[in-house]
TINU-589854 format. One record per residue (C-alpha): y, x, z; residue number from 0; residue in one letter. Coordinates in Angstrom, 3 decimals. Layout:
TINU-589854
<r v="Y" u="X" w="Z" i="NUM" aa="A"/>
...
This chain:
TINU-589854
<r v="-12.209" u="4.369" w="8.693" i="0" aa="X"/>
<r v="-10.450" u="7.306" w="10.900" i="1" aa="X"/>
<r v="-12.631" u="8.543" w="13.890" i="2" aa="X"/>
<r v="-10.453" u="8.964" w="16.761" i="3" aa="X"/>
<r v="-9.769" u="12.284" w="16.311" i="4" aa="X"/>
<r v="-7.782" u="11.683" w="13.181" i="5" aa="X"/>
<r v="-7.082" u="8.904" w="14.343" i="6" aa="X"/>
<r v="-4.855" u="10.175" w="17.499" i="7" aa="X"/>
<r v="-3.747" u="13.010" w="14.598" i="8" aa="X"/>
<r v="-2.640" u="10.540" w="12.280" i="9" aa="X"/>
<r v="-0.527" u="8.694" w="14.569" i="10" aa="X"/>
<r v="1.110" u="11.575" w="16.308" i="11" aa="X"/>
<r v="2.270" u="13.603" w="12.430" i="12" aa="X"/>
<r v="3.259" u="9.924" w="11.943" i="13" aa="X"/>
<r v="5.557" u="9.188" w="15.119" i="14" aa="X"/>
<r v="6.998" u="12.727" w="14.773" i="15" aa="X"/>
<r v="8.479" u="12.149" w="11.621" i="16" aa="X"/>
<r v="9.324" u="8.229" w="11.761" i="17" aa="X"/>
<r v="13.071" u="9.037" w="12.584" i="18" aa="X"/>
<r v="12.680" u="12.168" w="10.358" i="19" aa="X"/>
<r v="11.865" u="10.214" w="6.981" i="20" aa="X"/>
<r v="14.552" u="7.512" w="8.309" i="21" aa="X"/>
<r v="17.330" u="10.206" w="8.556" i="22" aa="X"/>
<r v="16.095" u="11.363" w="4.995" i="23" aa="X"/>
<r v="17.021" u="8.368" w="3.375" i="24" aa="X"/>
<r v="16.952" u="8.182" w="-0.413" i="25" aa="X"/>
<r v="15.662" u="11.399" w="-0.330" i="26" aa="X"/>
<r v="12.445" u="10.100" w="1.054" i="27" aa="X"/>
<r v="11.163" u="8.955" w="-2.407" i="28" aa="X"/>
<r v="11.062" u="12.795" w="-3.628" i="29" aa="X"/>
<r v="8.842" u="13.352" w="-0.313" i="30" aa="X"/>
<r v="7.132" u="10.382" w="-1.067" i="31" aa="X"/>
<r v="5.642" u="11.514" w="-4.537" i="32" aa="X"/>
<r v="5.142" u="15.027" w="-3.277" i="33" aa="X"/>
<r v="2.943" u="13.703" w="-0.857" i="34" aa="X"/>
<r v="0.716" u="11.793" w="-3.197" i="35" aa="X"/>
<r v="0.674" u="14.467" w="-5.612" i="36" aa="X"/>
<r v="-0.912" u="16.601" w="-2.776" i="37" aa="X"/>
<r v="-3.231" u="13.943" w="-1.341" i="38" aa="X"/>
<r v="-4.543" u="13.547" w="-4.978" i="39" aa="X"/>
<r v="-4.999" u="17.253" w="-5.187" i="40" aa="X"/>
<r v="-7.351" u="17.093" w="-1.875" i="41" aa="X"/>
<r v="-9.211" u="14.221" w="-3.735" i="42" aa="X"/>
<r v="-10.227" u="16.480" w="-6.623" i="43" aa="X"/>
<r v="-10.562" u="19.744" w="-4.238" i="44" aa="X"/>
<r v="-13.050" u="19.462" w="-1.438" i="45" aa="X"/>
<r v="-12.961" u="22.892" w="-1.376" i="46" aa="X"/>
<r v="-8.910" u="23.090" w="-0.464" i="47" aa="X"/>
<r v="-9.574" u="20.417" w="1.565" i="48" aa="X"/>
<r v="-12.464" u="22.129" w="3.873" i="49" aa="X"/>
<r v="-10.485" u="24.940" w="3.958" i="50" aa="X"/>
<r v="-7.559" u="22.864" w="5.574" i="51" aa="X"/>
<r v="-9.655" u="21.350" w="7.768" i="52" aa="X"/>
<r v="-11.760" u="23.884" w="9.430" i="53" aa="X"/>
<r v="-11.912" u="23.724" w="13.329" i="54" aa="X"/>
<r v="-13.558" u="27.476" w="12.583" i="55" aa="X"/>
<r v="-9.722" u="28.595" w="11.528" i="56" aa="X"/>
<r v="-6.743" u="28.607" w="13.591" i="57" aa="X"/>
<r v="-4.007" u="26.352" w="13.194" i="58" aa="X"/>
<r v="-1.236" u="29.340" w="11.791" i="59" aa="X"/>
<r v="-3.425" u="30.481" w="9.251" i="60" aa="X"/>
<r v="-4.013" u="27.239" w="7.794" i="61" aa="X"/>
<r v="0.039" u="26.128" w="7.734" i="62" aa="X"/>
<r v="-0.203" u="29.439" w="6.029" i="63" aa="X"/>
<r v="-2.509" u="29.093" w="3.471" i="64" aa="X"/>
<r v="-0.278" u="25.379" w="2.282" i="65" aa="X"/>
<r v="2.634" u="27.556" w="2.256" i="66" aa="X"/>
<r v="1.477" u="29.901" w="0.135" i="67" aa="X"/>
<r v="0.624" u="27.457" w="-2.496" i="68" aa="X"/>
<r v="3.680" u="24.827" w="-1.951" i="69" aa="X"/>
<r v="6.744" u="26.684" w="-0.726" i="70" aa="X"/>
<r v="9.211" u="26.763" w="-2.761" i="71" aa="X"/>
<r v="7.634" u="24.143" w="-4.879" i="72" aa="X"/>
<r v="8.084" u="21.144" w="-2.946" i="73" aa="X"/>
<r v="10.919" u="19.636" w="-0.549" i="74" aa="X"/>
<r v="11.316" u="21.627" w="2.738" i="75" aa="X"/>
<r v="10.576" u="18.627" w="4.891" i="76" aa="X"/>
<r v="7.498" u="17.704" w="2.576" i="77" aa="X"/>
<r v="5.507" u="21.362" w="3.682" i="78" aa="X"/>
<r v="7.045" u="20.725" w="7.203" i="79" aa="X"/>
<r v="5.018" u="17.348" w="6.804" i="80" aa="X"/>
<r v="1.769" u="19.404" w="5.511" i="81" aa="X"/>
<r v="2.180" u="22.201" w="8.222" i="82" aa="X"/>
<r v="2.277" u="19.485" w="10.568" i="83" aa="X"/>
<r v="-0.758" u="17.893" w="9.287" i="84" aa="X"/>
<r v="-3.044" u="21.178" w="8.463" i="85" aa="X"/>
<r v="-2.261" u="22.041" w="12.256" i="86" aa="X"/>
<r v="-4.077" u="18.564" w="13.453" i="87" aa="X"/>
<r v="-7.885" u="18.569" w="14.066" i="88" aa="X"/>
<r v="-9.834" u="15.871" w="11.774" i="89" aa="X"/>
<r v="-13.022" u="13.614" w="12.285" i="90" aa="X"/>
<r v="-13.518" u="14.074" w="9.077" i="91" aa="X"/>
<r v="-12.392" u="16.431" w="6.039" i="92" aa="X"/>
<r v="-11.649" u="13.382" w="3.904" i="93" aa="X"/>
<r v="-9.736" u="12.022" w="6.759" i="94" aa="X"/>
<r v="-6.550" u="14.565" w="6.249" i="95" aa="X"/>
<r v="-5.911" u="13.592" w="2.489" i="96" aa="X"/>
<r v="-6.117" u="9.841" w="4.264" i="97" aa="X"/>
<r v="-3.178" u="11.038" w="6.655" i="98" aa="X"/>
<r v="-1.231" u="12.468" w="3.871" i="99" aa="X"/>
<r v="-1.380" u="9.163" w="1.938" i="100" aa="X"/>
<r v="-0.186" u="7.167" w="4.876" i="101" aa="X"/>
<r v="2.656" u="9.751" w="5.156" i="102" aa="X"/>
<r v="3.292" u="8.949" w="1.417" i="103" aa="X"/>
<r v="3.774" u="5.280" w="2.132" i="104" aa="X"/>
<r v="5.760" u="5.496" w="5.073" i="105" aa="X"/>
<r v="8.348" u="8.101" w="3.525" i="106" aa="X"/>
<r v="8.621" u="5.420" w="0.133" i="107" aa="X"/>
<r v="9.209" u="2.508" w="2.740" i="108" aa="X"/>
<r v="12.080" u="4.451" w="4.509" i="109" aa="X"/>
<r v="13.616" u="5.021" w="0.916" i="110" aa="X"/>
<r v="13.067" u="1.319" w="0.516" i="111" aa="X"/>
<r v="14.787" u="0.644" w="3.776" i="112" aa="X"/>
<r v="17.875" u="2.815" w="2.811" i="113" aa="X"/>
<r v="18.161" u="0.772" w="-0.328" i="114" aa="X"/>
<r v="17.724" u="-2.518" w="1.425" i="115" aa="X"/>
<r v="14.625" u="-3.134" w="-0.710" i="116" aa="X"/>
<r v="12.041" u="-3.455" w="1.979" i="117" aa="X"/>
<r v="11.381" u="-7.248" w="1.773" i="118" aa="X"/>
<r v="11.831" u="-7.536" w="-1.997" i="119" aa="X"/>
<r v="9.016" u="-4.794" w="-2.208" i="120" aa="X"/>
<r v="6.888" u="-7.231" w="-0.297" i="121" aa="X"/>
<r v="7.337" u="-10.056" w="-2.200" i="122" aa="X"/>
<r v="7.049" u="-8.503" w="-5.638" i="123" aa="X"/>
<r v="3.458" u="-6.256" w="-4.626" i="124" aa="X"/>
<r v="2.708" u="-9.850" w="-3.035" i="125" aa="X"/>
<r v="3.097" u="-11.520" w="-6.777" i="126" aa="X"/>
<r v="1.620" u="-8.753" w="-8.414" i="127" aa="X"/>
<r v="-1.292" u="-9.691" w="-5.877" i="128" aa="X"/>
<r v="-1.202" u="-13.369" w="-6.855" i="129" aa="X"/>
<r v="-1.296" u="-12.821" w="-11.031" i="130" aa="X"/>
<r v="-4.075" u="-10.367" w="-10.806" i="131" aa="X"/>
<r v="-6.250" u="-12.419" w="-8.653" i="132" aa="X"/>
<r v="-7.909" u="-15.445" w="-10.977" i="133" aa="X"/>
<r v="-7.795" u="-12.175" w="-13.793" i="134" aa="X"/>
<r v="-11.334" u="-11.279" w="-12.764" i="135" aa="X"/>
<r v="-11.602" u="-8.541" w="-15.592" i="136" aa="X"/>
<r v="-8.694" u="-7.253" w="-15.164" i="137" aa="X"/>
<r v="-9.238" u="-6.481" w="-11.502" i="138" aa="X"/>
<r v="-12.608" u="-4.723" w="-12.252" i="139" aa="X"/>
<r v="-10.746" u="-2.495" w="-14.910" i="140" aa="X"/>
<r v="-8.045" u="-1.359" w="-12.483" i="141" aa="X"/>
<r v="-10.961" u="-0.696" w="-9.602" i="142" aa="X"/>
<r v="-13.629" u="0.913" w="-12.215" i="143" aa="X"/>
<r v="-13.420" u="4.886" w="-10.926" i="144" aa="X"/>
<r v="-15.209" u="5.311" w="-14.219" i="145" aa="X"/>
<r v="-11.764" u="4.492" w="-16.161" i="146" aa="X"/>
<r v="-8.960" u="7.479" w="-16.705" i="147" aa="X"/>
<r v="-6.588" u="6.854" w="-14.090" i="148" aa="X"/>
<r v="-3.681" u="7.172" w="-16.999" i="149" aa="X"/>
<r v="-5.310" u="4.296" w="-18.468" i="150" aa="X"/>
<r v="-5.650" u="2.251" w="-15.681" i="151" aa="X"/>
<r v="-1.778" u="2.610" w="-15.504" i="152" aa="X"/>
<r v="-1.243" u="1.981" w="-18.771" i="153" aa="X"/>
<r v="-3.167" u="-1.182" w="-18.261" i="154" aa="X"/>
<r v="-1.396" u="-2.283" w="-15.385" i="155" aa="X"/>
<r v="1.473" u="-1.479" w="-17.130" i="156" aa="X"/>
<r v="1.295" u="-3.713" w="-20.391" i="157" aa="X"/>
<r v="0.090" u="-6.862" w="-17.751" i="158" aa="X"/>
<r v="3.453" u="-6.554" w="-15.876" i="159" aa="X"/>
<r v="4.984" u="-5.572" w="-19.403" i="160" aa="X"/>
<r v="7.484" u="-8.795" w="-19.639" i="161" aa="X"/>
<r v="8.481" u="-8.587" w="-15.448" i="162" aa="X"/>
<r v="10.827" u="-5.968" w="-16.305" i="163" aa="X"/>
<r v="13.039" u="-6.683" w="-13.105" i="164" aa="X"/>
<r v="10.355" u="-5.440" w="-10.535" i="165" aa="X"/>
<r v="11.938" u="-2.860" w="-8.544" i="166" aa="X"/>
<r v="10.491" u="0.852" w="-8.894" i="167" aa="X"/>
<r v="9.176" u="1.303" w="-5.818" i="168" aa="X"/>
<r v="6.929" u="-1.777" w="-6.159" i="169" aa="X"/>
<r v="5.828" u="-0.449" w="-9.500" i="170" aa="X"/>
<r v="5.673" u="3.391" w="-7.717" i="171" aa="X"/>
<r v="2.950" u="1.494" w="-5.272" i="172" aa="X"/>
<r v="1.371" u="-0.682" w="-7.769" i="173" aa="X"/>
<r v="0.495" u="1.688" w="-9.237" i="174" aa="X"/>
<r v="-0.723" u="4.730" w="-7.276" i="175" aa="X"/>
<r v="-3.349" u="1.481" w="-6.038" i="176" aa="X"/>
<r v="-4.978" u="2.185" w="-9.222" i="177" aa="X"/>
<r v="-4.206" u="5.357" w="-9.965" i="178" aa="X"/>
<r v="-5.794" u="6.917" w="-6.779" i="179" aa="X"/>
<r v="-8.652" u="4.794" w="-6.132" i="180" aa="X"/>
<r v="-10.345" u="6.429" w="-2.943" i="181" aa="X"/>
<r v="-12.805" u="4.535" w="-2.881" i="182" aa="X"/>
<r v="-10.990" u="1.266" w="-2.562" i="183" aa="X"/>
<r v="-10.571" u="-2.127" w="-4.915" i="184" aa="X"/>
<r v="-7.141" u="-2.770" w="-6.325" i="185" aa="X"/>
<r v="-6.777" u="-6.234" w="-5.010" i="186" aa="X"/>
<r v="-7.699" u="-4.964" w="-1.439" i="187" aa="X"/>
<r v="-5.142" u="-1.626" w="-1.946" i="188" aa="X"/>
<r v="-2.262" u="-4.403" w="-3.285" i="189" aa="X"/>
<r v="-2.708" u="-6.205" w="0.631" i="190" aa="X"/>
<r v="-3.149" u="-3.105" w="2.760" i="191" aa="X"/>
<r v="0.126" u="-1.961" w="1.068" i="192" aa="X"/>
<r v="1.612" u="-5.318" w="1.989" i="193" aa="X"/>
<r v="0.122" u="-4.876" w="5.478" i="194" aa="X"/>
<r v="1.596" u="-1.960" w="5.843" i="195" aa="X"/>
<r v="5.154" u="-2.849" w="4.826" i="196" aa="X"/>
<r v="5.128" u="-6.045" w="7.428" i="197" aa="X"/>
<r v="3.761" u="-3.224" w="10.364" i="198" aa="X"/>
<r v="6.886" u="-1.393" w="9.088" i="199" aa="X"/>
<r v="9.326" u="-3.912" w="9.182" i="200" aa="X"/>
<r v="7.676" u="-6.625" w="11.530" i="201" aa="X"/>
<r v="8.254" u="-9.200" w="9.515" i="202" aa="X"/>
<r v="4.970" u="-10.811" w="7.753" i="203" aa="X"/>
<r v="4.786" u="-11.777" w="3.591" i="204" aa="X"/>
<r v="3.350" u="-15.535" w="3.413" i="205" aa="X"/>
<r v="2.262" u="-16.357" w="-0.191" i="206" aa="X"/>
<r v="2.509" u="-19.717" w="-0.956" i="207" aa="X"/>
<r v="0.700" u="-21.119" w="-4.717" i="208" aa="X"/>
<r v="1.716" u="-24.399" w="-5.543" i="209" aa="X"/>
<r v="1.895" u="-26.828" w="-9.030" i="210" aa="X"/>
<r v="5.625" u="-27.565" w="-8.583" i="211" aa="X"/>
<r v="8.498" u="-25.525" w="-6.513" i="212" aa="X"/>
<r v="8.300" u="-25.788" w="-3.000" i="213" aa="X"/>
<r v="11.166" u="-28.451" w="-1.207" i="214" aa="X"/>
<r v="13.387" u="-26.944" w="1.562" i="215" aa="X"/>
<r v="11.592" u="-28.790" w="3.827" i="216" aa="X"/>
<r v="7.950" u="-27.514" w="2.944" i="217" aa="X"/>
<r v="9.601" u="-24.436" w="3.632" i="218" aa="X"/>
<r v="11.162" u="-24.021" w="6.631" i="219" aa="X"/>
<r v="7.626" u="-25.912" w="7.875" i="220" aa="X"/>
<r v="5.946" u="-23.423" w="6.997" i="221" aa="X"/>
<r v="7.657" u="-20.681" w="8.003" i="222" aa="X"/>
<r v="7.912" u="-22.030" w="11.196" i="223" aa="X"/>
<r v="4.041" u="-22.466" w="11.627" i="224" aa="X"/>
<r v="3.371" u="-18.749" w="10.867" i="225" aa="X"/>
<r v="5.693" u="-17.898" w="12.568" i="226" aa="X"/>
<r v="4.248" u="-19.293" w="15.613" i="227" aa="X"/>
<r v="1.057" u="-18.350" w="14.697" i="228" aa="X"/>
<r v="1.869" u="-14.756" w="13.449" i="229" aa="X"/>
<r v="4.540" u="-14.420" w="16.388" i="230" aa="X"/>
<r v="6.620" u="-12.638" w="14.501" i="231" aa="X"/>
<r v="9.282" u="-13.267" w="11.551" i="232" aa="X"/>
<r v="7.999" u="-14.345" w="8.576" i="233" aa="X"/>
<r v="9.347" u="-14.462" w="4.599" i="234" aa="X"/>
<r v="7.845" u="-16.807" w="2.496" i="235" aa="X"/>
<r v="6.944" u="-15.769" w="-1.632" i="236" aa="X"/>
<r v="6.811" u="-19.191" w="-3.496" i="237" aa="X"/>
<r v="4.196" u="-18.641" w="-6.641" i="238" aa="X"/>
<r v="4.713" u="-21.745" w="-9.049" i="239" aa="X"/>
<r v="1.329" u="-21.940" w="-11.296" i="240" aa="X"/>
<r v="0.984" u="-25.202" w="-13.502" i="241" aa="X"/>
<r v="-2.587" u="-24.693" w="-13.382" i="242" aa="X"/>
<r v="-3.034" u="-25.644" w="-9.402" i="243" aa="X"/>
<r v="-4.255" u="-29.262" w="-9.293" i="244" aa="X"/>
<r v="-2.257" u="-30.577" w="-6.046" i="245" aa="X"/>
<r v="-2.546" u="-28.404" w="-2.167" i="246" aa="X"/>
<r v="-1.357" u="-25.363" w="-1.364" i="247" aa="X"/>
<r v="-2.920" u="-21.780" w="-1.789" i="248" aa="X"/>
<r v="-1.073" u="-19.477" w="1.020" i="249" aa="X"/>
<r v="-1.944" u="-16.174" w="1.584" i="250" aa="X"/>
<r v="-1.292" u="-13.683" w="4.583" i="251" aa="X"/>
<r v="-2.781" u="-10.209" w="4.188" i="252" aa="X"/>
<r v="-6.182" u="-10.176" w="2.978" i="253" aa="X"/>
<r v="-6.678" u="-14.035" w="4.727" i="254" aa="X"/>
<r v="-6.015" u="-17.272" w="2.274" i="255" aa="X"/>
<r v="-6.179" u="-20.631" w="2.870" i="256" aa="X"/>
<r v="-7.157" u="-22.760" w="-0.109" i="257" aa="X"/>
<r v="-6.390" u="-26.323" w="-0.192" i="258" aa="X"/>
<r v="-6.164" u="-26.670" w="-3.790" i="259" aa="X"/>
<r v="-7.976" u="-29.360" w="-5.727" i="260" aa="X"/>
<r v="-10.077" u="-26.602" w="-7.830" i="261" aa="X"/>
<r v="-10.730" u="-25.062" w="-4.510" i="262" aa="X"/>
<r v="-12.189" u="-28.186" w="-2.815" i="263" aa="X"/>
<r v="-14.346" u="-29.282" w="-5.994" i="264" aa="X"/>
<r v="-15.699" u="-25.525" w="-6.015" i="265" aa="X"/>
<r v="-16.807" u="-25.750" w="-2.330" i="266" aa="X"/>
<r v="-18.138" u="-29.215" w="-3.284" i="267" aa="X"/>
<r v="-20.148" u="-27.687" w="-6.277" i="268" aa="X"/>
<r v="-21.625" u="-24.881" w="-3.870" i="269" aa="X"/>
<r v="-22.640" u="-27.814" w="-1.504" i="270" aa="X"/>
<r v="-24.447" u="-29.717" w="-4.281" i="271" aa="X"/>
C-alpha cells in the first residue's frame, strides 16, 4: 500500500499525463512496455532504485541520472514520464517502481481506448479470471516467485493455447500478472487489472457463471441491479460451464456471490 506521500505523487505524475497518453494514442502501447520494462528493472535493482529515490539528492540530478541511462533508448514521452516520476518524493523506495507500473497500465488502456478495445479487454482478463479459478494448481504455478518468469508465461500461454482470438493487449496484461509478480497472487493481479480498467472507463465488468446461456431477460435484470447497486454502467461477461449444478456464480472485482448448487452443499459440508 502507498503512504501518502506517494500516494499524492502517484496521483499527480498520473493526472499530468492522463490527456498526454490519450493524445498519444496507439502510440501508447510502445510507452506502455517501456514502462514495464523499467519498473521490472527497479524490481531487480534496489540499488537504481535508492538512488532514484533519495530525498538526500535533488530532484535535477536524479531526472539526470534516468537520462543518462534511457535517452535515446526509449520514447521521448516515456523519459518525460520517468523525469516526472524521479522528481516526486516517495514513502517508500519500492513505492516509485509501484508508480511506474500504474503508469504502464494506464498508457496500455489509452491504446486500448484508441482501438475501441477497452471493454473487450475487460471481458476477456475477466474470463481468463473465471478458467483459472477452480485450476487450483495452476494458480499456485503462475503465483510461485520461485518459478522463471519465462516459464510462468509459457505456462499461461499453452492454458489459453486454443483462445487464439483474445486480443493482445489482454494477453500483454495477462501476462505481465505473472511475469512481474511483486509480491502479488495472479488471481488477485487478473481483478485489480479489471478494477482498474472499470476506474478508467466507469463502467463495471459483472461475471456471470451459469450451466446454460443466460435469457435476455436474466440479463437486462441483472444489469439493472448492479447497476443500481454499483451506480454506475455496467457490462455483463456470460461464462457458460456445464459443470455448475443450477444458481448463478457472478463476480464483481475481487467480490463473488455464489449461489451455485456445489457452492451451497460446500457451505453445508463446513456446517456439518
Amino acid at each position: 500500500m502507498h503512504g501518502e506521500t506517494s500516494l499524492a505523487s502517484e496521483q499527480s505524475v498520473r493526472r499530468y499525463f492522463g490527456s498526454r497518453l490519450k493524445e498519444d494514442g496507439l502510440s501508447a502501447g510502445r510507452i506502455s512496455q517501456e514502462l514495464f520494462g523499467f519498473s521490472a528493472v527497479l524490481d531487480s535493482n534496489r540499488k537504481l532504485e535508492r538512488a532514484l529515490t533519495d530525498p538526500s539528492r535533488s530532484a535535477q540530478d536524479k531526472q539526470a541520472l534516468v537520462s543518462t541511462i534511457l535517452e535515446g533508448k526509449v520514447q521521448p514521452r516515456t523519459l518525460e514520464i520517468l523525469r516526472a516520476l524521479v522528481a516526486c518524493q516517495w514513502s517508500r523506495v519500492t513505492d516509485i517502481s509501484n508508480g511506474v507500473e500504474d503508469l504502464a497500465i494506464d498508457a496500455i488502456l489509452y491504446q486500448a481506448d484508441a482501438e475501441g478495445k477497452i471493454g473487450r479487454v475487460a471481458v476477456e482478463l475477466a474470463k481468463i479470471h473465471s478458467t483459472i479459478l477452480n485450476l487450483t494448481a495452476v494458480r499456485s504455478y503462475l503465483s510461485d516467485p520461485t518459478v522463471d518468469p519465462d516459464k510462468r508465461v509459457a505456462c499461461l500461454r499453452t492454458l489459453l493455447g486454443g483462445k487464439n482470438d483474445l486480443d493482445p493487449i489482454t494477453m500483454t496484461l495477462a501476462e505481465h500478472a505473472t511475469r512481474d509478480l511483486r509480491n502479488r497472487r495472479y488471481l488477485s493481479t487478473l481483478s485489480w487489472l479489471i478494477e482498474k480498467i472499470s476506474d478508467h472507463s466507469g463502467e463495471e465488468v459483472v461475471t456471470v457463471t451459469s450451466a446454460v446461456p443466460l435469457t435476455d431477460q436474466q440479463t437486462q435484470r441483472i444489469t439493472d441491479f448492479y447497476t443500481q447497486k454499483l451506480n454506475h454502467p455496467v457490462h455483463i461477461n456470460s461464462v457458460v460451464d456445464e459443470t455448475v449444478l443450477g444458481g448463478l456464480r457472478i463476480q464483481v472485482g475481487a467480490q463473488v456471490t455464489d449461489t451455485t448448487v456445489v457452492a451451497q452443499l460446500h457451505d453445508l459440508q463446513r456446517v456439518l
